[in-house]
VOPAGU-2260 file (C-alpha; in pm, 1 decimal, decimal comma):
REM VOPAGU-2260
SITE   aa  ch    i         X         Y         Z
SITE  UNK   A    0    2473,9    5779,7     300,8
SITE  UNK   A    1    2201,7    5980,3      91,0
SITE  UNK   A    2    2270,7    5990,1    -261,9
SITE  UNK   A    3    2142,9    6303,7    -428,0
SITE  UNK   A    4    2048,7    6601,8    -313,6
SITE  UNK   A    5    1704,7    6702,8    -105,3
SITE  UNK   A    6    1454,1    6885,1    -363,5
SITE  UNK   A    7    1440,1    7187,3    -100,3
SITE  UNK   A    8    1842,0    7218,0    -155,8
SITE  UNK   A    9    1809,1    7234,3    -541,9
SITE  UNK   A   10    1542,0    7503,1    -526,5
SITE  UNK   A   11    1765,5    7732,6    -313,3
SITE  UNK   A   12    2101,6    7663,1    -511,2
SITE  UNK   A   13    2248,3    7976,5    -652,1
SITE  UNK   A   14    2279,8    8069,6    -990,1
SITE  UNK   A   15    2624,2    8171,7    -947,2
SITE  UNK   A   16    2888,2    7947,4   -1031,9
SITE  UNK   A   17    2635,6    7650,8    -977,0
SITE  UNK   A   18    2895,0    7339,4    -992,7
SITE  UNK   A   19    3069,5    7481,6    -700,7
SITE  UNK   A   20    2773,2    7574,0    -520,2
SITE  UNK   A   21    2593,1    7218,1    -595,6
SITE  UNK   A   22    2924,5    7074,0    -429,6
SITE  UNK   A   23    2941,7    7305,1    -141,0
SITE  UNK   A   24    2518,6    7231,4     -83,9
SITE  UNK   A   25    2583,6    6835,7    -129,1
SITE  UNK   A   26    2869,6    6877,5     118,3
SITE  UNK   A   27    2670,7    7058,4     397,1
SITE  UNK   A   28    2389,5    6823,9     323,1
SITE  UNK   A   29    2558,2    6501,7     377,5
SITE  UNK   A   30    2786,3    6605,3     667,3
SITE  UNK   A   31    2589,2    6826,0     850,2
SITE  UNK   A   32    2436,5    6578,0    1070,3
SITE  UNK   A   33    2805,8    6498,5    1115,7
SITE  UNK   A   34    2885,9    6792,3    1249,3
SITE  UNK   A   35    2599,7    6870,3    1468,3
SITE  UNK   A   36    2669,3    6467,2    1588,5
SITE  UNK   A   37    2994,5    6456,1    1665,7
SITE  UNK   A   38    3002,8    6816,3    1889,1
SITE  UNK   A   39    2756,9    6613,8    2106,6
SITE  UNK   A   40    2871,3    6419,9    2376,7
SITE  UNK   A   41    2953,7    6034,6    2337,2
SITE  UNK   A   42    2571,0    5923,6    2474,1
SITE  UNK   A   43    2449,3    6209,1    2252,5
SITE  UNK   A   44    2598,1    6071,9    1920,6
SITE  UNK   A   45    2434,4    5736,3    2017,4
SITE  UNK   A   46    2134,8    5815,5    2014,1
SITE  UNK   A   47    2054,2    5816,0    1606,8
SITE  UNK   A   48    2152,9    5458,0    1565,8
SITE  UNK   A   49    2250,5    5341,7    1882,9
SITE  UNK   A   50    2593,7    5246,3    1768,8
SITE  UNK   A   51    2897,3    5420,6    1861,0
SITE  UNK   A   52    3013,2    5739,4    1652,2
SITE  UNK   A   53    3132,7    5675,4    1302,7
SITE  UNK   A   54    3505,3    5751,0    1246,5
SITE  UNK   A   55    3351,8    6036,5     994,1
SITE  UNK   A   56    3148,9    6211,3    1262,8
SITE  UNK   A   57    3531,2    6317,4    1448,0
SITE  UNK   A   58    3683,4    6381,7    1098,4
SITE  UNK   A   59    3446,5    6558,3     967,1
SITE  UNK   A   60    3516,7    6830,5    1272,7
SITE  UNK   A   61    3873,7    6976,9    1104,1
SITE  UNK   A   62    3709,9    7026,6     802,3
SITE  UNK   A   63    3415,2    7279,8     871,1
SITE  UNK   A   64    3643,5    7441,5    1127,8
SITE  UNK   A   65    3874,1    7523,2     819,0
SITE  UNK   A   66    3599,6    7626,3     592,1
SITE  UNK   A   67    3381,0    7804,4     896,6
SITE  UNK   A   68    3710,3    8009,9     909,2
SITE  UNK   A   69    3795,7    8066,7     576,4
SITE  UNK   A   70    3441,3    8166,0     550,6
SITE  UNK   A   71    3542,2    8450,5     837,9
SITE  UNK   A   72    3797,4    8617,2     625,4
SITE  UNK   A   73    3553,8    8765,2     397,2
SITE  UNK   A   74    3206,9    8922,8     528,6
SITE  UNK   A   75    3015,0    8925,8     232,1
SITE  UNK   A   76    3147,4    8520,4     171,1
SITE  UNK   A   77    3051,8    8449,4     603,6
SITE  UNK   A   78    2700,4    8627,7     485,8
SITE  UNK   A   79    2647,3    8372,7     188,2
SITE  UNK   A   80    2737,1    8104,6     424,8
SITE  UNK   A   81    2511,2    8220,4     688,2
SITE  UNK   A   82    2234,5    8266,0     392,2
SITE  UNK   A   83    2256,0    7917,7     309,5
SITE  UNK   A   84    2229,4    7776,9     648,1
SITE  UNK   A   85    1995,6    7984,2     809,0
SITE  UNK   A   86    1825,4    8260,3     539,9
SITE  UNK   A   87    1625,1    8446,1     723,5
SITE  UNK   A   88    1832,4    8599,4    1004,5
SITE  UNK   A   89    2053,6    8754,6     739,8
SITE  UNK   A   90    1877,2    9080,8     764,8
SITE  UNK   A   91    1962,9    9096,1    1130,4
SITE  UNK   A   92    2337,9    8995,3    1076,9
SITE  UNK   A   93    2441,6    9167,7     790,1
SITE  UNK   A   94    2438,0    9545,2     943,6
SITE  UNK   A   95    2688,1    9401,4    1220,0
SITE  UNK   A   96    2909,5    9230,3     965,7
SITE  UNK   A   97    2925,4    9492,4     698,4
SITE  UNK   A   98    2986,6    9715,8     972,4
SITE  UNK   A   99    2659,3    9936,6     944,9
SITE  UNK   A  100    2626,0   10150,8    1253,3
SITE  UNK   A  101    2341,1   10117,4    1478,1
SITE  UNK   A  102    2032,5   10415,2    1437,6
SITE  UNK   A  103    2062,9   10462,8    1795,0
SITE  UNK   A  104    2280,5   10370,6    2046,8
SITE  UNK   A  105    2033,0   10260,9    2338,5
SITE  UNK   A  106    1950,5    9949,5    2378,7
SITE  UNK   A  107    1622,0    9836,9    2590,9
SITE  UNK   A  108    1602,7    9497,2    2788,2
SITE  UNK   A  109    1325,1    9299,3    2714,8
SITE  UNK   A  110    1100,5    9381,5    2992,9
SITE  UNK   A  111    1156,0    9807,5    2881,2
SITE  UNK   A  112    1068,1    9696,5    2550,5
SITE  UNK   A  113     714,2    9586,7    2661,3
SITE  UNK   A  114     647,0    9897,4    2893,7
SITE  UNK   A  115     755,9   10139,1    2619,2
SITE  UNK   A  116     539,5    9980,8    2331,9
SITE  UNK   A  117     279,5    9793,9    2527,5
SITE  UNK   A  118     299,3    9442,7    2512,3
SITE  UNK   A  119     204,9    9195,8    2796,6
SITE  UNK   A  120     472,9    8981,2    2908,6
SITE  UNK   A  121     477,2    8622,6    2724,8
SITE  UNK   A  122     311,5    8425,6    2997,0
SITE  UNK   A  123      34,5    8684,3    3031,2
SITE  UNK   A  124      12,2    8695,3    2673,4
SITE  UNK   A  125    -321,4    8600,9    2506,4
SITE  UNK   A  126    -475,7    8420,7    2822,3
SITE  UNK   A  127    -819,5    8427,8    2672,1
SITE  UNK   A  128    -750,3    8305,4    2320,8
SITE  UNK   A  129    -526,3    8024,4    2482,8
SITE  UNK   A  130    -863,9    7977,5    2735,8
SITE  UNK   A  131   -1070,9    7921,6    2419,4
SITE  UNK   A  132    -809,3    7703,1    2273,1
SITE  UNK   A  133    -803,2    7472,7    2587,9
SITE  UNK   A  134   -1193,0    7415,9    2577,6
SITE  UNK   A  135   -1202,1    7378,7    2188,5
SITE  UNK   A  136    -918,5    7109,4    2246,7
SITE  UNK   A  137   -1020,4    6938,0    2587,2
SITE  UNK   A  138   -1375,3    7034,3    2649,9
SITE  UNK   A  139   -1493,0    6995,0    2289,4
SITE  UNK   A  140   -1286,9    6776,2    2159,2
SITE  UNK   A  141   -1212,2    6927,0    1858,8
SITE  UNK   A  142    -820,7    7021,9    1664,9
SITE  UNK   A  143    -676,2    7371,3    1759,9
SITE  UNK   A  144    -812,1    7664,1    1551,9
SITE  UNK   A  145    -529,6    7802,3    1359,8
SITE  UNK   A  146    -665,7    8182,6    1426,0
SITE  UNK   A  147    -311,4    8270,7    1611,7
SITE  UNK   A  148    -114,2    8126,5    1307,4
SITE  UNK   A  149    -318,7    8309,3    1068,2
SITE  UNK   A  150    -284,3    8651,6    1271,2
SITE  UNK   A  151      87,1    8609,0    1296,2
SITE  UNK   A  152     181,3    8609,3     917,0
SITE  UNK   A  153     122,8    8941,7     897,9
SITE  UNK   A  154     477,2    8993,1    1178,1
SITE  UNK   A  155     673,9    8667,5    1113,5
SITE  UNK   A  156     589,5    8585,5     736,7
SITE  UNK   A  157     405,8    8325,6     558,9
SITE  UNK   A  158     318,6    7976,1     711,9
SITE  UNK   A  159     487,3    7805,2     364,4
């Protein structure tokens, strides 16, 4: 059982009524791994330790189910939820929970996406930066440049 809380949890507590949000953090922190254990299957929730499931990992269940759904009577209290869990797809949830109505109503597939604006599909992607990975890697002998991290910051944010 870990004692105190991770130094990455601290930093992102809220400043709002921090006593309860230090106790909701701790909780999440020390039973998530519960959670996400015991919706595995039996050889699943093995696999950690290799002994079989503690008793906590099926009572643990109950208890986010109740707060998950007393989290989904309020949208703005389901959006602070979501924000601690997983902060950065907030901005795409929040327009659908607050009830924000869509700028248009069409909707493209994946595919019409790249036709309209362009972009090769994924596999095709790139072939001759991945071709000058492969030799730096196999032929040279030498650790991957980190050009394509560097030139996506500028779409999906900072590397730290």
């Amino acid at each position: 059982m870990v004692d105190a809380v991770p130094a990455w949890r601290e930093v992102s507590l809220s400043s709002l009524m921090p006593q309860a949000t230090l106790c909701i953090d701790t909780g999440l922190w020390r039973n998530g791994r519960s959670v996400t254990l015991s919706r595995g299957s039996c050889g699943c929730r093995q696999l950690p330790s290799g002994a079989p499931p503690w008793p906590g990992s099926y009572l643990i269940v109950p208890v986010m189910k109740a707060a998950f759904a007393l989290a989904h009577l309020s949208p703005k209290a389901e959006l602070r939820l979501i924000a601690r869990l997983s902060p950065s797809t907030v901005a795409v949830i929040a327009p659908m929970k607050l009830g924000v109505p869509p700028r248009t109503e069409e909707v493209l597939t994946p595919a019409e996406a790249r036709a309209r604006y362009g972009y090769a599909k994924p596999a095709e992607a790139h072939l001759d930066f991945r071709a000058r990975q492969a030799a730096r890697v196999f032929d040279d002998c030498e650790a991957p440049s980190d050009q394509g991290l560097i030139e996506s910051q500028e779409i999906l944010g900072p590397l730290s």
